[in-house]
C-alpha positions as CSV (number, residue, x, y, z in Angstrom):
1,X,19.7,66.4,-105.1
2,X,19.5,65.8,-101.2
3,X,19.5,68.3,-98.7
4,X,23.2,69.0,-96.9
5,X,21.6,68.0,-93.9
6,X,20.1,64.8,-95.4
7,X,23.5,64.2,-96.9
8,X,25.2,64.8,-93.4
9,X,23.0,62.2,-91.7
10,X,23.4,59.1,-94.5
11,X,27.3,60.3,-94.3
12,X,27.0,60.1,-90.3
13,X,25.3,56.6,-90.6
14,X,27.8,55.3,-93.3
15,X,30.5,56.3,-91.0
16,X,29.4,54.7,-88.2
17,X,28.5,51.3,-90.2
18,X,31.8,51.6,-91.7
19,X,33.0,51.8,-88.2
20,X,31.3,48.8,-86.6
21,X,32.1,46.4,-90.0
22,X,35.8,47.4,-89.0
23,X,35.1,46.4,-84.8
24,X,33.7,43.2,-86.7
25,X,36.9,42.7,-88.9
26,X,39.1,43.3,-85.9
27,X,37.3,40.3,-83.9
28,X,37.9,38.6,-86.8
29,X,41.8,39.0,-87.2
30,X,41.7,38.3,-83.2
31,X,40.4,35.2,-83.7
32,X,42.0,34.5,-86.6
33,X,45.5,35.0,-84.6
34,X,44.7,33.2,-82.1
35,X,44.2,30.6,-84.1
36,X,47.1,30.3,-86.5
37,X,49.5,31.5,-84.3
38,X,49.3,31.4,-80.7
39,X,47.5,28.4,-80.3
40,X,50.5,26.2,-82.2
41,X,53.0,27.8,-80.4
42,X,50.8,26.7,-76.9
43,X,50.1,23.1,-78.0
44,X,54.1,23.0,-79.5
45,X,55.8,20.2,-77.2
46,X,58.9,21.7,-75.7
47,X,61.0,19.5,-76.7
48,X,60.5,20.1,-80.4
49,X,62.4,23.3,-81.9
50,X,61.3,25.1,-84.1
51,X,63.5,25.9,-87.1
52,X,65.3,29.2,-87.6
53,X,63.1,29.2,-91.3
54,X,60.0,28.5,-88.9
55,X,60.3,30.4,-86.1
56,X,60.7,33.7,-88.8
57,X,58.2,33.0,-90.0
58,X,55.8,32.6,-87.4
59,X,57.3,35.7,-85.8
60,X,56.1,37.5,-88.9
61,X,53.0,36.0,-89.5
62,X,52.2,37.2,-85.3
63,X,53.7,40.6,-86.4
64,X,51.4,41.1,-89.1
65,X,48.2,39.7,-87.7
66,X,48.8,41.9,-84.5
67,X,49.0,44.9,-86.7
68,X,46.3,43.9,-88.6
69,X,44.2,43.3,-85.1
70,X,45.5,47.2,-84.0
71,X,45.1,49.1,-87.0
72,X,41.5,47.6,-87.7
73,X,40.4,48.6,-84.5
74,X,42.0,52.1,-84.4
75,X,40.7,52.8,-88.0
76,X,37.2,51.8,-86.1
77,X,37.4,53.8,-83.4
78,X,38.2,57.2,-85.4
79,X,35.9,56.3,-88.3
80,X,33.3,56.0,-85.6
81,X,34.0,59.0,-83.5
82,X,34.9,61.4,-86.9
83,X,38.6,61.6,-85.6
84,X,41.9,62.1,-87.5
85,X,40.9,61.9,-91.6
86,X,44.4,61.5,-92.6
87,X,45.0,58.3,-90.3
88,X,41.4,56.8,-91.6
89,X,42.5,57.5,-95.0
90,X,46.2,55.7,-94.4
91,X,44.7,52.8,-92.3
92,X,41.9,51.8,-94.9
93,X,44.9,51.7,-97.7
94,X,47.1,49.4,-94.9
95,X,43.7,47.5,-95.0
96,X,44.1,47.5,-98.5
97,X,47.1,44.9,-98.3
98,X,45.1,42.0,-96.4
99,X,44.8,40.4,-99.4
100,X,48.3,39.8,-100.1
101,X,49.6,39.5,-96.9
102,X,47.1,37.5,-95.0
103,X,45.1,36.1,-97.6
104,X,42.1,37.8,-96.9
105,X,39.5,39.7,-99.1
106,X,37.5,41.7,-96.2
107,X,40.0,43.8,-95.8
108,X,40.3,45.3,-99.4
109,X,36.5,45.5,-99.6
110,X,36.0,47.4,-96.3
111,X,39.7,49.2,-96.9
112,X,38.2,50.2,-100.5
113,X,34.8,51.0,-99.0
114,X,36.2,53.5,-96.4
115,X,38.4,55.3,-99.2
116,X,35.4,56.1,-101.1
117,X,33.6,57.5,-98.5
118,X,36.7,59.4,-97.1
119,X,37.3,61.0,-100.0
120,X,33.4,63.1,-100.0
121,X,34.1,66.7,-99.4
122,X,30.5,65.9,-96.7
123,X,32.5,63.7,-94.8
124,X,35.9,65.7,-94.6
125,X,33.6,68.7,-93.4
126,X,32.1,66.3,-90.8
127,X,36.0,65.4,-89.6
128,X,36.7,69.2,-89.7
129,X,33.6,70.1,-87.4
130,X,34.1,67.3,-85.0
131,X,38.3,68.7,-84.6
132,X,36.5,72.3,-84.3
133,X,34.2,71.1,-81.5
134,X,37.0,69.3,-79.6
135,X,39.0,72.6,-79.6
């Protein structure tokens, strides 16, 4: 059995890997908007309108890959600096959803990968002394 310091340190590095693969995944949904989305509406000839049925749903898919974009990177950011459990824990189950809603597998690995480590009583104790620290 590992020392709880040992244990701390491969929790701190997890954290922060988990942390840049979800900086990585955010780049990733950037790009991937910026593709499917704004760049059709850019290149669109004015004079063509879109459908009521097409213009919904390219409003949604923009709403959902902008969220996806946000909440990737805010999930990084606290993951990373050992900030706010709760809102790791409910982020990496949003992350959960990629699959079905955007068609995309990353997000349940990483989403599924963040759980797990979330849920180690090591790692909530790192959350806790990082929250005691800040005061």
């Amino acid at each position: 059995m590992p020392s709880p310091e040992i244990r701390v340190n491969r929790d701190e590095e997890h954290l922060k890997l988990l942390g840049n693969y979800h900086w990585l995944v955010c780049i990733i949904y950037f790009l991937t908007l910026i593709l499917n989305v704004i760049i059709p509406l850019w290149i669109a000839k004015p004079s063509t309108a879109l459908s009521h049925k097409d213009g919904t749903l390219l409003l949604g898919r923009l709403l959902i890959q902008c969220l996806y974009v946000l909440f990737s990177g805010m999930n990084a950011w606290c993951l990373k600096r050992h900030k706010h459990w709760l809102t790791c824990c409910i982020l990496s189950v949003y992350e959960c959803s990629s699959i079905v809603l955007i068609h995309d597998p990353m997000g349940i690995i990483l989403g599924i990968s963040a759980i797990l480590k979330l849920k180690n009583d090591s790692v909530k104790e790192l959350f806790y002394k990082a929250k005691r620290v800040q005061g």
